[in-house]
N, CA, C and O atoms as a MOPAC input file, in Angstrom:
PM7 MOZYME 1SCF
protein

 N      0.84200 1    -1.17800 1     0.00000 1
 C      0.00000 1     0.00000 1     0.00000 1
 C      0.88600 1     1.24000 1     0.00000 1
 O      1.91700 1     1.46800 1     0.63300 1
 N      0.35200 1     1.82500 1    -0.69400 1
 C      1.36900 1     3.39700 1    -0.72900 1
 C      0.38000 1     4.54400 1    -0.28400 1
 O     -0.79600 1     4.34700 1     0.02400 1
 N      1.11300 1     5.95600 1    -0.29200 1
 C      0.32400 1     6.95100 1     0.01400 1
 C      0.82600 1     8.19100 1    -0.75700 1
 O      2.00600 1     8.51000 1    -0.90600 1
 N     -0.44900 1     8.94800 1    -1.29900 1
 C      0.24600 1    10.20000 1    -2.18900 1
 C      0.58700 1    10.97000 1    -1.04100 1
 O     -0.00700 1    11.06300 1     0.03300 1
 N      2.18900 1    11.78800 1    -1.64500 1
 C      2.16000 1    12.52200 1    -0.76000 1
 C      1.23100 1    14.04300 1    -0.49700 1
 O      0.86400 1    14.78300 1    -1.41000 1
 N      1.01400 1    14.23600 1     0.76400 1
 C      0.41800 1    15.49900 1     0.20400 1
 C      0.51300 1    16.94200 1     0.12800 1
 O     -0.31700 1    17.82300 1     0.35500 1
 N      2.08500 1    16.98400 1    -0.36000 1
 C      2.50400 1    18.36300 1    -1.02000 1
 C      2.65500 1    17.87500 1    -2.51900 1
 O      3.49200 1    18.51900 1    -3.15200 1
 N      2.20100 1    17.16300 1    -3.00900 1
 C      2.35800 1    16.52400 1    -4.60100 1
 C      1.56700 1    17.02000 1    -5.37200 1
 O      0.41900 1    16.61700 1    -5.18900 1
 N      1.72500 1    17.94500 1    -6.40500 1
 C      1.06700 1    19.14100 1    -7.18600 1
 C      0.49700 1    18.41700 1    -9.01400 1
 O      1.40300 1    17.61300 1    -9.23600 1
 N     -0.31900 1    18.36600 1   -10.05400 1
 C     -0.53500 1    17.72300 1   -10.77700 1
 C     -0.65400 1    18.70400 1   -11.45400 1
 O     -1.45500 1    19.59000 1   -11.15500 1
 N      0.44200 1    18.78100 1   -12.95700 1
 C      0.69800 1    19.75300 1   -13.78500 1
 C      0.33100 1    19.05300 1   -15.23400 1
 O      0.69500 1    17.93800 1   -15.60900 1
 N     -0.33500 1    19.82600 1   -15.81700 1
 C     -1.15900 1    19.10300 1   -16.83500 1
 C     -1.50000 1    20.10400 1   -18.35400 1
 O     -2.50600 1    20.81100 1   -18.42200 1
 N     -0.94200 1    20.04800 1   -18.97700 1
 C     -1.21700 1    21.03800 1   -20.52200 1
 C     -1.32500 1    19.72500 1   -21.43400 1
 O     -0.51800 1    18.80200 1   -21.54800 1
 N     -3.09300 1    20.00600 1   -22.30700 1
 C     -3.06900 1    19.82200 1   -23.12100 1
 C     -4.37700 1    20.03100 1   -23.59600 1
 O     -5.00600 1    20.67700 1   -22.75700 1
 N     -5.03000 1    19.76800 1   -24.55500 1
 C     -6.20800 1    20.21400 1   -25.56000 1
 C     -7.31700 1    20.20700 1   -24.38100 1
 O     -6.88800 1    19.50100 1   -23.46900 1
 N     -8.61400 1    20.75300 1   -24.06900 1
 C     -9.51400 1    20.54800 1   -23.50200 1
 C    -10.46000 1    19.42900 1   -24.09400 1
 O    -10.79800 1    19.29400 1   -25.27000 1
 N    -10.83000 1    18.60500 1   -22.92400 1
 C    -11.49100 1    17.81500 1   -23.21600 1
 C    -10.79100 1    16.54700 1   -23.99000 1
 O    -11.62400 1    15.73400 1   -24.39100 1
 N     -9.11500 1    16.14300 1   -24.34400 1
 C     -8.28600 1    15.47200 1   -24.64800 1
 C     -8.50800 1    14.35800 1   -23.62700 1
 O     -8.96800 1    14.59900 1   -22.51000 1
 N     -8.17300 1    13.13900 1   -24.03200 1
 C     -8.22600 1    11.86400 1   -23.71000 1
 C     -6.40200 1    12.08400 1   -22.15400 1
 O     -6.32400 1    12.01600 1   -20.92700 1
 N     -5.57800 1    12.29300 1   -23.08800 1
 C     -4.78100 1    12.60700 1   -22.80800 1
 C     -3.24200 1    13.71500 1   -22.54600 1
 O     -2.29200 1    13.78800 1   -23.32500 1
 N     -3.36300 1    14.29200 1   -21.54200 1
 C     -2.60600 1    15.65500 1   -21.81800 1
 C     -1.16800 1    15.85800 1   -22.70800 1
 O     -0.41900 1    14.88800 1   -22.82300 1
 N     -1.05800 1    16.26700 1   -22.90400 1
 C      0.26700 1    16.38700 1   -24.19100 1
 C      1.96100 1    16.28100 1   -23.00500 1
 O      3.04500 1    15.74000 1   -23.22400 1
 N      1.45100 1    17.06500 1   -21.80800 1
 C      2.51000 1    17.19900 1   -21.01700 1
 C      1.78000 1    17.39100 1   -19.00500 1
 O      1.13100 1    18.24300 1   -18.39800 1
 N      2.52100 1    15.79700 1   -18.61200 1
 C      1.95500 1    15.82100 1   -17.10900 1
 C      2.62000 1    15.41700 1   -16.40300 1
 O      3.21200 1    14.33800 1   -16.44600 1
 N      2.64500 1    16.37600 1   -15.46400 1
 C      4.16000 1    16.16600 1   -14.42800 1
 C      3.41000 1    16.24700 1   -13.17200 1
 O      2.39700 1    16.94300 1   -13.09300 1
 N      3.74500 1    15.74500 1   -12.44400 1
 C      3.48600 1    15.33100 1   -10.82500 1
 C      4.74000 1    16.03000 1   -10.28300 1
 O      5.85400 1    15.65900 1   -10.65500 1
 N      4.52600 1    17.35900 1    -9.12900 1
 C      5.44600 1    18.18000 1    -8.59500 1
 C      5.37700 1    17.51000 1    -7.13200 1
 O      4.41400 1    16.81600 1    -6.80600 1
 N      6.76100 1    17.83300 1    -6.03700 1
 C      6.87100 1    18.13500 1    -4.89700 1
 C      6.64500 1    19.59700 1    -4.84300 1
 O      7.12100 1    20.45200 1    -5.59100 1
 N      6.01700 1    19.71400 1    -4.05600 1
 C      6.13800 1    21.12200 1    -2.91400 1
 C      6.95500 1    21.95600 1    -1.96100 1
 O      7.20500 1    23.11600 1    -1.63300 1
 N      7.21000 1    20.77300 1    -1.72500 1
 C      8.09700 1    20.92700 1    -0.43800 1
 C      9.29500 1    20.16800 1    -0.52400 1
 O      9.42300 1    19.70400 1    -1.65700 1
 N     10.66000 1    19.72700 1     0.61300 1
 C     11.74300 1    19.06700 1     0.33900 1
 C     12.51100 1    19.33500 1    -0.78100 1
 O     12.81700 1    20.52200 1    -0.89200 1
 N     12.97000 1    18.48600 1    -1.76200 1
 C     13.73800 1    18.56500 1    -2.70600 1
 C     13.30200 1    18.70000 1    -4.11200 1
 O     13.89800 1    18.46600 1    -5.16300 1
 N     11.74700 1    19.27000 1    -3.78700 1
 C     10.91000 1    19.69500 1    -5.36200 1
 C     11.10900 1    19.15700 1    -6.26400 1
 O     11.50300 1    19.70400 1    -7.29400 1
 N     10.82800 1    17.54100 1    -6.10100 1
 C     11.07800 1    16.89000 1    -7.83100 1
 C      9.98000 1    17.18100 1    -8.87700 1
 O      9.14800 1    18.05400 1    -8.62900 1
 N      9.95900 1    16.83300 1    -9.46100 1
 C      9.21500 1    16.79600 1   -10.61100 1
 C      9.44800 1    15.41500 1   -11.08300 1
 O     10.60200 1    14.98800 1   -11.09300 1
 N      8.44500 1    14.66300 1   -11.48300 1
 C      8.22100 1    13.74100 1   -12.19300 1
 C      7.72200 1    13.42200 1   -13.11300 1
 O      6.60900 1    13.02100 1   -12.77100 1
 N      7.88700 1    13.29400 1   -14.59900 1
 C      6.68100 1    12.97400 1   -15.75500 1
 C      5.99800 1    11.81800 1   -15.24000 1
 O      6.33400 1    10.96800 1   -14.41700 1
 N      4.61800 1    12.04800 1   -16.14700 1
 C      3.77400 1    10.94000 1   -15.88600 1
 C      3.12600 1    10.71800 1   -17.13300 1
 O      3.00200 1    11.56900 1   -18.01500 1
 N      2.74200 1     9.61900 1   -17.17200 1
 C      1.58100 1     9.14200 1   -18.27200 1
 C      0.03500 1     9.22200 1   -17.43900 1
 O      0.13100 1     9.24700 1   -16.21200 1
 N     -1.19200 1     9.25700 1   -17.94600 1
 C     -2.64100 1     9.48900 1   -17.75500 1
 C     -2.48900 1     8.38500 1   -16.38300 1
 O     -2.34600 1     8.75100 1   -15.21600 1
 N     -2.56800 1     6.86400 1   -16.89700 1
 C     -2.54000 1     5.92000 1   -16.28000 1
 C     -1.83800 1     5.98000 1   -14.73100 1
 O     -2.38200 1     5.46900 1   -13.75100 1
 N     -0.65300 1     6.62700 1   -14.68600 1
 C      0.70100 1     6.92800 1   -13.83000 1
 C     -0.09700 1     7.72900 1   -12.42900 1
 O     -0.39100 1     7.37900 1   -11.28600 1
 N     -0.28400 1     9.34000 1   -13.48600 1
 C     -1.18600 1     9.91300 1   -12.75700 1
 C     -2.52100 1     9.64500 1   -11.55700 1
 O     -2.75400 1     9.98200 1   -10.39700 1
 N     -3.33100 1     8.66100 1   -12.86000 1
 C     -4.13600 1     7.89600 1   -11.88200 1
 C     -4.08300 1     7.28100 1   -10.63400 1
 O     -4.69900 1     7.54600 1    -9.60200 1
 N     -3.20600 1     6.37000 1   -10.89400 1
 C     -2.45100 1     5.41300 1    -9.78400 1
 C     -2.06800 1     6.53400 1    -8.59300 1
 O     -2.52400 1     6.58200 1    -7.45100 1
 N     -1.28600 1     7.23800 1    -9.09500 1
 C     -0.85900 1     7.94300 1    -7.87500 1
 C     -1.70000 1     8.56100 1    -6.81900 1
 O     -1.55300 1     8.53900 1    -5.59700 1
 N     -3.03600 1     9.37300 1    -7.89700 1
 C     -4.15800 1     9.70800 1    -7.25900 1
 C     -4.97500 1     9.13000 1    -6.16800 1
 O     -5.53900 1     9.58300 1    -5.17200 1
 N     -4.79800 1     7.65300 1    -6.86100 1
 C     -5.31700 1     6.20400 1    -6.12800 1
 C     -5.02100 1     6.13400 1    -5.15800 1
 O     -5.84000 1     5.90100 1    -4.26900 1
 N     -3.51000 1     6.33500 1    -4.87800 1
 C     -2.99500 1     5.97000 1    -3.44500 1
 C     -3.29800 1     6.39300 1    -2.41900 1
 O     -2.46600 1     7.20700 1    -2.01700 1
 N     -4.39200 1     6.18800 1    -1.53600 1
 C     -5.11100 1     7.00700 1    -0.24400 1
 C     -4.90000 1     6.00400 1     0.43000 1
 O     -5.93900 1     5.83700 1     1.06800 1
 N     -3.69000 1     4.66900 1     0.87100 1
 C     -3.44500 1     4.19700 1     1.90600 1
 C     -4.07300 1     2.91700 1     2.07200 1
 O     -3.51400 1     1.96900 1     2.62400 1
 N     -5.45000 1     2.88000 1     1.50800 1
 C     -6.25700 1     1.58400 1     1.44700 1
 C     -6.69800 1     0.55200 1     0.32700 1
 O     -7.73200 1    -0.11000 1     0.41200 1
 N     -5.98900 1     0.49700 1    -0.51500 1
 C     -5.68000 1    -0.41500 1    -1.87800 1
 C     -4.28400 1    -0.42900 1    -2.07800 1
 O     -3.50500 1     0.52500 1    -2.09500 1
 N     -3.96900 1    -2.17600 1    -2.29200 1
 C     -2.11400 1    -1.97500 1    -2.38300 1
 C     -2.48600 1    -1.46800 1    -4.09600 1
 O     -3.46800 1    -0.99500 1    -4.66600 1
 N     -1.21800 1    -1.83800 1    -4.45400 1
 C     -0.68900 1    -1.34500 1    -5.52200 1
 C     -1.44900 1    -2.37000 1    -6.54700 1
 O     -2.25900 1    -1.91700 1    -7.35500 1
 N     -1.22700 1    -3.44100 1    -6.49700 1
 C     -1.69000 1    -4.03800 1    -7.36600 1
 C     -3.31100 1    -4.21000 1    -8.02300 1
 O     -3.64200 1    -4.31700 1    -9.20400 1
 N     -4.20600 1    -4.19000 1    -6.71300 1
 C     -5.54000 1    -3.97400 1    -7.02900 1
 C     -5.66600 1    -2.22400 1    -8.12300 1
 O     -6.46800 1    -2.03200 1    -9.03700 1
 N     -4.71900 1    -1.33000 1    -7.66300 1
 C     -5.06500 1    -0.14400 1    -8.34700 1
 C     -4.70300 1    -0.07300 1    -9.62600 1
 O     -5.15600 1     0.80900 1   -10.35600 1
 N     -3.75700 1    -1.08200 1   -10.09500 1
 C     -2.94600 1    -0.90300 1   -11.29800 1
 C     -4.26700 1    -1.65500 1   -12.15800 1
 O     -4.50000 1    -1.04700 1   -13.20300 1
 N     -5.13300 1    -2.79700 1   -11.93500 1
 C     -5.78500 1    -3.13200 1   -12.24800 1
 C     -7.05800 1    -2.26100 1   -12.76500 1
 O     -7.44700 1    -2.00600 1   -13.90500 1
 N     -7.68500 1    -1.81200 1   -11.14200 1
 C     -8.54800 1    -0.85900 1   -11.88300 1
 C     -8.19800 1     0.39500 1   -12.84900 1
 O     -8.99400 1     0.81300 1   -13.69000 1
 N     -6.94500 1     0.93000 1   -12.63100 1
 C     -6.85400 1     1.98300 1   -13.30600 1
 C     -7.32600 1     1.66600 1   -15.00500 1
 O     -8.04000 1     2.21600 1   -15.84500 1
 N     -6.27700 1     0.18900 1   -14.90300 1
 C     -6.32200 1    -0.55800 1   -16.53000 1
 C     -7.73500 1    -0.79700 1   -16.88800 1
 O     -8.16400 1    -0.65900 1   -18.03400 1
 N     -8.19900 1    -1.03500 1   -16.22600 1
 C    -10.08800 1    -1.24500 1   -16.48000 1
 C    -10.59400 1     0.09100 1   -16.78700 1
 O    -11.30400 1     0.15600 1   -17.79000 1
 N    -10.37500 1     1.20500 1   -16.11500 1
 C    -11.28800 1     2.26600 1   -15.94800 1
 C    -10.60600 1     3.46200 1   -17.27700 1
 O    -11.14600 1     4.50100 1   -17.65600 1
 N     -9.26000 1     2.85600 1   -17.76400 1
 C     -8.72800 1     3.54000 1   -18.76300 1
 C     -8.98000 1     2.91000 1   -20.00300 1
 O     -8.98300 1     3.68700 1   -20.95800 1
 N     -9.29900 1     1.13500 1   -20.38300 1
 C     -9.38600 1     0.52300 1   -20.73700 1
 C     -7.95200 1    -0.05500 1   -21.71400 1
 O     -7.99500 1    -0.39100 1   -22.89800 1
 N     -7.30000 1    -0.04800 1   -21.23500 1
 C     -5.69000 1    -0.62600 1   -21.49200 1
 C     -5.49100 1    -1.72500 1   -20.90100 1
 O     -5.41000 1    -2.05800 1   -19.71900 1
 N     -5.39800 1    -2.44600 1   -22.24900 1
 C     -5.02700 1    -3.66700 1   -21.94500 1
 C     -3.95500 1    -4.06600 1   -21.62100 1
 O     -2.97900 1    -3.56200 1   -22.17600 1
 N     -3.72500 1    -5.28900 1   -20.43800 1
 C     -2.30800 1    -5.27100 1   -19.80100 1
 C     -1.71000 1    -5.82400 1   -21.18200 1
 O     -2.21300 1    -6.40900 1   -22.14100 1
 N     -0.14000 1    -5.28800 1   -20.79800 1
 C      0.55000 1    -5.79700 1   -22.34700 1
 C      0.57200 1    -4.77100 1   -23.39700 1
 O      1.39600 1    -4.76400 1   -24.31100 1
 N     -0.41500 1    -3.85600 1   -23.22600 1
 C     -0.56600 1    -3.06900 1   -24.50200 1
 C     -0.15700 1    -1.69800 1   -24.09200 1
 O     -0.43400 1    -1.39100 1   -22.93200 1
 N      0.32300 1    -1.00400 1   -24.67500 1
 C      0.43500 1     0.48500 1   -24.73000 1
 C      1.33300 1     0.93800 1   -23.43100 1
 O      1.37500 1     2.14300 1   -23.18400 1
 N      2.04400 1     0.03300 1   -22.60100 1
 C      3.08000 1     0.14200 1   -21.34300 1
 C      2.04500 1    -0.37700 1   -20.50800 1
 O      2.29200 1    -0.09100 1   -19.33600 1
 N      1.03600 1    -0.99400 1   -20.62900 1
 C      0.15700 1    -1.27200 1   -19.71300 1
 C      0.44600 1    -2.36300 1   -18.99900 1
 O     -0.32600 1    -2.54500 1   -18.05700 1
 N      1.74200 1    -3.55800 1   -19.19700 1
 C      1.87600 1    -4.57000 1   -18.48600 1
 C      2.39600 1    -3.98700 1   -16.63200 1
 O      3.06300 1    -3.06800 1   -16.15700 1
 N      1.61800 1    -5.15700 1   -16.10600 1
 C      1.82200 1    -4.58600 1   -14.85000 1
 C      3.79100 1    -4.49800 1   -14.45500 1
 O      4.28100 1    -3.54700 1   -13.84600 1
 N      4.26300 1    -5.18700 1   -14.75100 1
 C      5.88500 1    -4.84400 1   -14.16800 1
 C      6.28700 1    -3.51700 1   -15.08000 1
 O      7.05200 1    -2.72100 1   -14.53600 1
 N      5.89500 1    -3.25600 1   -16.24000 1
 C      5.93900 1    -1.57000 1   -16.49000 1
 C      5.16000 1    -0.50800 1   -15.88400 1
 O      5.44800 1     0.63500 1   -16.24000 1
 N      4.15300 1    -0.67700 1   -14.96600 1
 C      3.50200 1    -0.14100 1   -14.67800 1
 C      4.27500 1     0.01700 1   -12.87900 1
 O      4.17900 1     0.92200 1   -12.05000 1
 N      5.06900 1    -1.41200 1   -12.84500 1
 C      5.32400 1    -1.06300 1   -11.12800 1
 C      6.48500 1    -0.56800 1   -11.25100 1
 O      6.99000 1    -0.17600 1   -10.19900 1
 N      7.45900 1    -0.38100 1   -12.77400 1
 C      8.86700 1     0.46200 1   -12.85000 1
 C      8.28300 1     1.52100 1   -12.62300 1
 O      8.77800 1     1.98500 1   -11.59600 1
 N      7.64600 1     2.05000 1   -12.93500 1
 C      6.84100 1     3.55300 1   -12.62700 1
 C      6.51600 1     4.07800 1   -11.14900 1
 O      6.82300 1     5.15600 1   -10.64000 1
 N      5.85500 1     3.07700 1   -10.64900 1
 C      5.65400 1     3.06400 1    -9.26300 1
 C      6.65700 1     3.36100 1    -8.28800 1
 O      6.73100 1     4.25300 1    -7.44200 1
 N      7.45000 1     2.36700 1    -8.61100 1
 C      9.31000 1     2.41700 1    -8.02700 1
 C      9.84800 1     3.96300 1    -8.31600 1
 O     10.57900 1     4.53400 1    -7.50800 1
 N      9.50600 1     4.43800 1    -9.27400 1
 C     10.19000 1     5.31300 1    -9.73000 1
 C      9.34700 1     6.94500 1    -8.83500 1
 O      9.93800 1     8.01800 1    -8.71600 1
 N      8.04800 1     6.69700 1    -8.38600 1
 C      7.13400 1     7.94200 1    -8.22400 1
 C      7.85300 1     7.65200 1    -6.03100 1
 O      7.97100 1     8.53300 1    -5.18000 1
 N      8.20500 1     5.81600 1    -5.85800 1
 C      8.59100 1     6.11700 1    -4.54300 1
 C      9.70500 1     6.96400 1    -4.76700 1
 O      9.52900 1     8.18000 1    -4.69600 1
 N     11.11400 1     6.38300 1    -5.09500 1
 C     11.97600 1     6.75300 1    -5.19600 1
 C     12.21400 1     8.55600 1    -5.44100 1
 O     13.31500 1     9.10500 1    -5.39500 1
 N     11.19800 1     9.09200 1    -5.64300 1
 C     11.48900 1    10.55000 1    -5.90900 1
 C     10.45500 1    11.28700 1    -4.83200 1
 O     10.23100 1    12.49100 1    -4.95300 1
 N      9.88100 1    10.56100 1    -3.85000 1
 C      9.48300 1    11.21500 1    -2.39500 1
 C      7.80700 1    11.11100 1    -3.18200 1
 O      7.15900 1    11.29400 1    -2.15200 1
 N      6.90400 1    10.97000 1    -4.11100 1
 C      5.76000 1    10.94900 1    -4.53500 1
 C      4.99200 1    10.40700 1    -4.04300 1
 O      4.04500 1    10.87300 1    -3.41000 1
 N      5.28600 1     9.18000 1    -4.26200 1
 C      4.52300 1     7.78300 1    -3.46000 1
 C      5.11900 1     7.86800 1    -2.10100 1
 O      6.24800 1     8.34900 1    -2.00500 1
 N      4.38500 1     7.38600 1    -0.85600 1
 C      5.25600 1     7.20400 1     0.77400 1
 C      4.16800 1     5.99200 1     1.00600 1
 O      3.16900 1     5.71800 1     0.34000 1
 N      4.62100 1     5.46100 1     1.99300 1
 C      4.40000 1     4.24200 1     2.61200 1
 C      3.19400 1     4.42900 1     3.57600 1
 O      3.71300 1     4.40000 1     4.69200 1
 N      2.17800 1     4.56200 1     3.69100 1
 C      0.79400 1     4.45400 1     4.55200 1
 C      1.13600 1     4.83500 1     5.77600 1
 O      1.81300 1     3.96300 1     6.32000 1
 N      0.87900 1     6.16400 1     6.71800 1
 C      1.39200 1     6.14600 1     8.26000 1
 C      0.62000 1     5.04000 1     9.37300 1
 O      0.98000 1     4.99500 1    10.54900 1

């Protein structure tokens, strides 16, 4: 189970009403102000993380509710948990208090 953090800012340019934004970055606030790109899916997940779904149930629904099929389009789940790894590793994701 993970947790967004919550100085984590969601930066987003692209067409209104677009499926998907052209450019989306997930900010720190605070600490060492990373910035992270994200994909739609990425985003989601992260959103997801409120402490009470591990990781894996969310990667699922996200894939359902985006309709990406695992395997397709970076949608397999171990590309989906390099991502994950990657949103802990830069202070995004934290561990449930």
């Amino acid at each position: 189970m993970r947790l967004l953090a919550a100085d984590v800012l969601q930066e987003q340019v692209g067409a209104p009403g677009a499926e998907d934004p052209a450019h989306l970055v997930l900010h720190q606030q605070v600490g060492l102000r990373r910035a992270v790109r994200a994909d739609t899916a990425t985003a989601a997940l992260a959103g997801a993380c409120d402490g009470r779904l591990d990781v894996g149930t969310l990667v699922v629904a996200v894939q359902q509710l985006l309709g990406v099929e695992p395997g397709v389009d970076g949608g397999s789940v171990a590309e989906v948990l390099d991502r994950v790894r990657d949103l802990v590793e830069a202070g995004v994701l934290l561990p449930p208090v």
